[in-house]
ZADO-1210 file (C-alpha; in nm, 4 decimals, padded with zeros to 6 digits):
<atoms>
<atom x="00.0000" y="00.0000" z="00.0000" code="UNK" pos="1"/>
<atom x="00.1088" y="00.3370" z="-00.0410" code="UNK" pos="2"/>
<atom x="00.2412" y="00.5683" z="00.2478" code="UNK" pos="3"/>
<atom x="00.0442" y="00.8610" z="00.1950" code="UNK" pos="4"/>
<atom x="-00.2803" y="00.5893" z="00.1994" code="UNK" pos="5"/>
<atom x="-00.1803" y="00.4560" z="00.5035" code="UNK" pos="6"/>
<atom x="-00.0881" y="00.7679" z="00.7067" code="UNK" pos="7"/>
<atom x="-00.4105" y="00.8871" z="00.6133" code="UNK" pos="8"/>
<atom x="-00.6458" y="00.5415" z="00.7680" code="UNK" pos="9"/>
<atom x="-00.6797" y="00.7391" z="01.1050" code="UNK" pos="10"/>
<atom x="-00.7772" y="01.0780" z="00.9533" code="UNK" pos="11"/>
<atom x="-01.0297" y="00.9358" z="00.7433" code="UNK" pos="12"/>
<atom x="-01.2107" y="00.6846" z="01.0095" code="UNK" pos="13"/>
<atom x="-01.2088" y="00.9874" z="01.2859" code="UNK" pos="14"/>
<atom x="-01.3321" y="01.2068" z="01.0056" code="UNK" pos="15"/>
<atom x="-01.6316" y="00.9165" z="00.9148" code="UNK" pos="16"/>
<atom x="-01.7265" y="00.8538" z="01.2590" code="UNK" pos="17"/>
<atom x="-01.6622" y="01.1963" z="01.4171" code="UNK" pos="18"/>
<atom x="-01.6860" y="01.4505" z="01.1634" code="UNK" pos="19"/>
<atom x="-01.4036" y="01.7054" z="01.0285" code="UNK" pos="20"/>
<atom x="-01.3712" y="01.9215" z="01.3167" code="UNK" pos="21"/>
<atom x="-01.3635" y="01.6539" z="01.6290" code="UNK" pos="22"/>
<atom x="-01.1017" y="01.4282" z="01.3732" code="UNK" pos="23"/>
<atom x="-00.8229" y="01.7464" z="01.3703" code="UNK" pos="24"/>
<atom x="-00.9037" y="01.7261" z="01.8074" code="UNK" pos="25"/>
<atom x="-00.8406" y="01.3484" z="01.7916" code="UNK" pos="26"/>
<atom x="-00.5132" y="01.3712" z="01.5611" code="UNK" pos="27"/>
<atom x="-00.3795" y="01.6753" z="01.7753" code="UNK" pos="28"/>
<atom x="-00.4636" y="01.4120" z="02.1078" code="UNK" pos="29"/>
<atom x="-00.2821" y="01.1308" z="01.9587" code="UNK" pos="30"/>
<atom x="00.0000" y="01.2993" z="01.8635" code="UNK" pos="31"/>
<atom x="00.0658" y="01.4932" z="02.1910" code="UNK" pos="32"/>
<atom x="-00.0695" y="01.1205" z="02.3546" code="UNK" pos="33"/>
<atom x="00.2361" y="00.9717" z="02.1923" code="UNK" pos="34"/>
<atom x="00.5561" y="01.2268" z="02.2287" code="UNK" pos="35"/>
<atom x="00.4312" y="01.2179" z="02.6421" code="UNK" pos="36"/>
<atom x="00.4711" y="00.8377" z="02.5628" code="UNK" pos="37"/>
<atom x="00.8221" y="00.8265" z="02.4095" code="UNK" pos="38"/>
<atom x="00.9313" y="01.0987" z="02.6473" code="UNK" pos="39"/>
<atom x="00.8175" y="00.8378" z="02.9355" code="UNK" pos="40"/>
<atom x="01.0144" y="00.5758" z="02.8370" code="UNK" pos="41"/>
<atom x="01.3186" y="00.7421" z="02.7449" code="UNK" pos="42"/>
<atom x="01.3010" y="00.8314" z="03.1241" code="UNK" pos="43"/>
<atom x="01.1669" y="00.5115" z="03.2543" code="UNK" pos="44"/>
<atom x="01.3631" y="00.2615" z="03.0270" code="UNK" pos="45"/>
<atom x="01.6943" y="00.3406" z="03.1384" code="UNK" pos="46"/>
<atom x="01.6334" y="00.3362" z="03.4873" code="UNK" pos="47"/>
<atom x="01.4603" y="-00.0146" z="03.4273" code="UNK" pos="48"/>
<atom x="01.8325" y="-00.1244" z="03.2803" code="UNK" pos="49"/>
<atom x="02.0143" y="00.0158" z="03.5466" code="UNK" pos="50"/>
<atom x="01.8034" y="-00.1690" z="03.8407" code="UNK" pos="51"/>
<atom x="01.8462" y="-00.5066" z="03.6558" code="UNK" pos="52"/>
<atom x="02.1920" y="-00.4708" z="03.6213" code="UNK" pos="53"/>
<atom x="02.2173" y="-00.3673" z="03.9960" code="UNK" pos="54"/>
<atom x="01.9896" y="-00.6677" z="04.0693" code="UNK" pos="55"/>
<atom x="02.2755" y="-00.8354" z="03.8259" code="UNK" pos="56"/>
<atom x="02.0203" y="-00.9555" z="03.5434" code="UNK" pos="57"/>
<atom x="02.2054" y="-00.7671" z="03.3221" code="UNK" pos="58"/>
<atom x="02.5862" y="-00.6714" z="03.2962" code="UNK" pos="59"/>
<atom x="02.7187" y="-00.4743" z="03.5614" code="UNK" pos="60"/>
<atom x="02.8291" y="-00.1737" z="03.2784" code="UNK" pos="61"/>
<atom x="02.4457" y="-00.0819" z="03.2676" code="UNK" pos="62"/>
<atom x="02.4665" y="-00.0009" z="03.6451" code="UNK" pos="63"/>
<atom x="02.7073" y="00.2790" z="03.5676" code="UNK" pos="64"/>
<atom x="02.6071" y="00.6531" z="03.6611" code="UNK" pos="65"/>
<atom x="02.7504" y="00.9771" z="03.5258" code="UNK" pos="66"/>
<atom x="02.9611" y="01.1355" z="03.7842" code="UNK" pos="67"/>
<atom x="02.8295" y="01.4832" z="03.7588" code="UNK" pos="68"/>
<atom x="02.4698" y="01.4314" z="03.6641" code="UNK" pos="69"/>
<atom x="02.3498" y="01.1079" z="03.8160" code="UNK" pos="70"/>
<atom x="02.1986" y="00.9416" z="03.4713" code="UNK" pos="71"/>
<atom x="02.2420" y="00.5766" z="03.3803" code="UNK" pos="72"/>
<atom x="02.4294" y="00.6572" z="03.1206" code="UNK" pos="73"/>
<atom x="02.4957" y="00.3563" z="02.9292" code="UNK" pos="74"/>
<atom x="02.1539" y="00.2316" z="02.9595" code="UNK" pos="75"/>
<atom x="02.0695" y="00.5128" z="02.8171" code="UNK" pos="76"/>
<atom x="02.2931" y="00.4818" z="02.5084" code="UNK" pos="77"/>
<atom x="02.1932" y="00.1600" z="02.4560" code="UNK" pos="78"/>
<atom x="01.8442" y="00.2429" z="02.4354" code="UNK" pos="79"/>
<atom x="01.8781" y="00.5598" z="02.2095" code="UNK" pos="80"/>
<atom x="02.1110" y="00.2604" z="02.0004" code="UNK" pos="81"/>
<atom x="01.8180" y="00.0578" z="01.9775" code="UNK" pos="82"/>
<atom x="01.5371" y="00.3144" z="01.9407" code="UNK" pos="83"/>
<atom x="01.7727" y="00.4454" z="01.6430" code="UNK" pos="84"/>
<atom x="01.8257" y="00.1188" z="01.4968" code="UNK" pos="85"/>
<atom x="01.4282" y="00.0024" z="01.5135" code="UNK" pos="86"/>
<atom x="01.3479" y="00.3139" z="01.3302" code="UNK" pos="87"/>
<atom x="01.6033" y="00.2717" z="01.0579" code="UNK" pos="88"/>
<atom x="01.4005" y="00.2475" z="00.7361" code="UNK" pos="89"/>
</atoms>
């Protein structure tokens, strides 16, 4: 199927069972709905790593916290790695 066709499934079924007007409300919901998403796991996901690896399900390197701010910061590399490489085209 073509992009543009599929991008466009959600605007059209909001627009058929909602009307013009409430479909633009929905699409501005969603997408606000899922940058508060991605920002929550880009928070949440790294400190998930880091208590595993403290518990010692994972390797003790994802336990390791920058000295000045107090980040799991290789957790957190390796899930920007990962987010990067999942949305790779």
């Amino acid at each position: 199927a073509d992009k543009s066709q599929v991008e466009r499934i959600a605007w059209l079924a909001g627009e058929r069972l909602f009307g013009e007007g409430v479909s633009r409300t929905l699409s501005i919901v969603f997408g606000v709905g899922m940058i508060a998403t991605v920002s929550a796991l880009l928070f949440t996901g790294p400190r998930i790593g880091f208590m595993m690896a403290r518990d010692g399900l994972l390797p003790a390197s994802f336990a390791w916290l920058h000295p000045t701010r107090h980040a799991p910061s290789v957790a957190t590399m390796l899930l920007g790695g990962i987010s990067i490489v999942m949305i790779w085209p």
